[in-house]
SEDO-85556 format. One record per residue (C-alpha): residue number from 0; x, y, z. Coordinates in pm, 1 decimal. Layout:
   num         c1         c2         c3
   NUM          X          Y          Z
...
% end
This chain:
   num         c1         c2         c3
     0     1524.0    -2489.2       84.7
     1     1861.9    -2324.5      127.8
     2     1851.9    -1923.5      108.5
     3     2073.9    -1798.4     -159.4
     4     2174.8    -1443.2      -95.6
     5     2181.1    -1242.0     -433.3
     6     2409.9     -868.4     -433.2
     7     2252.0     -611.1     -611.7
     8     2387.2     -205.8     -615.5
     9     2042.8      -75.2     -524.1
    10     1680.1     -171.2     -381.3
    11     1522.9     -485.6     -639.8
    12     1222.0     -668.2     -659.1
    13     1206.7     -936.5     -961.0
    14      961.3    -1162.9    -1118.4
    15     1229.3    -1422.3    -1171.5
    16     1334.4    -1446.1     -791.6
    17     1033.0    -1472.6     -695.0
    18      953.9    -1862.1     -475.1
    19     1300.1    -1913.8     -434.3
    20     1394.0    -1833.8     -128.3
    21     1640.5    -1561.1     -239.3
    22     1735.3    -1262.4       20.9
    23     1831.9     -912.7     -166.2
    24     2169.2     -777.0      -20.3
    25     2296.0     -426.7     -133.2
    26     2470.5      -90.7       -6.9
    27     2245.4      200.6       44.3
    28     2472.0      513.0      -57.9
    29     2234.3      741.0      128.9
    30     2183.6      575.6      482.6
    31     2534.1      421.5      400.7
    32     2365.2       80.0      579.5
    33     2370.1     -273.9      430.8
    34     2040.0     -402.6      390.1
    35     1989.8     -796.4      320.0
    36     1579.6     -886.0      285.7
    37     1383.4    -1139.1      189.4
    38     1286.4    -1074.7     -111.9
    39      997.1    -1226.8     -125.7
    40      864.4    -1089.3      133.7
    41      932.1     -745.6      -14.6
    42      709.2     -810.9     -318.3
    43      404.8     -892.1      -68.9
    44      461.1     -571.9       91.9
    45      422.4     -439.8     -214.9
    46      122.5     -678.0     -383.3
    47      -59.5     -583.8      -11.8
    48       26.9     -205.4        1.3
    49      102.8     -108.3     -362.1
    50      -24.6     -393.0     -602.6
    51      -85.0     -121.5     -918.7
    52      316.2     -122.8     -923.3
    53      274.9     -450.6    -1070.8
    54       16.0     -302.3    -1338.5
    55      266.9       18.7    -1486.4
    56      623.5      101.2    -1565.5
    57      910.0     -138.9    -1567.9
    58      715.0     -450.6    -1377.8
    59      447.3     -422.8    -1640.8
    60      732.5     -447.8    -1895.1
    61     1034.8     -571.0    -1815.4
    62      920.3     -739.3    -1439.8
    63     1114.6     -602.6    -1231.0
    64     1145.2     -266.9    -1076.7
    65     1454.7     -122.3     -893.3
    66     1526.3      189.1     -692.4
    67     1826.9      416.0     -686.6
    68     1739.4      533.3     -340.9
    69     1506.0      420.8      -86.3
    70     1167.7      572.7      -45.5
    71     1140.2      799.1      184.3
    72      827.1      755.8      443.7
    73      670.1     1037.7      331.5
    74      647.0      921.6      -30.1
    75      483.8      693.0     -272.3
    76      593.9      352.9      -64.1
    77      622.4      454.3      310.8
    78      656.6       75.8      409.2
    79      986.5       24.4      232.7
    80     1172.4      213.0      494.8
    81     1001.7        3.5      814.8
    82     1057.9     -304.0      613.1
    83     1414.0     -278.5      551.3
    84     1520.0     -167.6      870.3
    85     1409.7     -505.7     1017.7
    86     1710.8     -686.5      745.8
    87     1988.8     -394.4      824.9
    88     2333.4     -588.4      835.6
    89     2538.2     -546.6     1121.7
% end
């Protein structure tokens, strides 16, 4: 299956990208880096290290959630930051 690479303006995980083989590219206005991730592989982060996300807020209504910002490590999802940095575009 080909990778499709989808742009978005901020971090993104989605219900309907999910088993597709889509990577997440966008423009972090903070760090001022270009991340491009799996994204897949983002919501298992999350389903392993977070999974009530997926119970509350916008995933339990919408399904999706987005972030303006990254996390920082010290927050709520400390493994965004390590994950990302592994996709940082060059």
């Amino acid at each position: 299956m080909q990778k499709e690479i989808v742009n978005k303006t901020r971090l993104w995980i989605n219900e309907r990208f999910e088993n597709q083989n889509i990577w997440i590219e966008f423009d972090d206005q903070e760090t001022k880096s270009t991340y491009r991730y799996p994204h897949d592989k983002l919501i298992n982060e999350f389903r392993e290290k977070a999974p009530k996300e997926f119970f509350e807020g916008n995933w339990k209504n919408l399904r999706y959630h987005n972030w303006p910002t990254i996390p920082i490590e010290q927050g709520k999802f400390p493994f965004v930051r390590p994950f990302l940095s592994k996709y940082t575009v060059l």
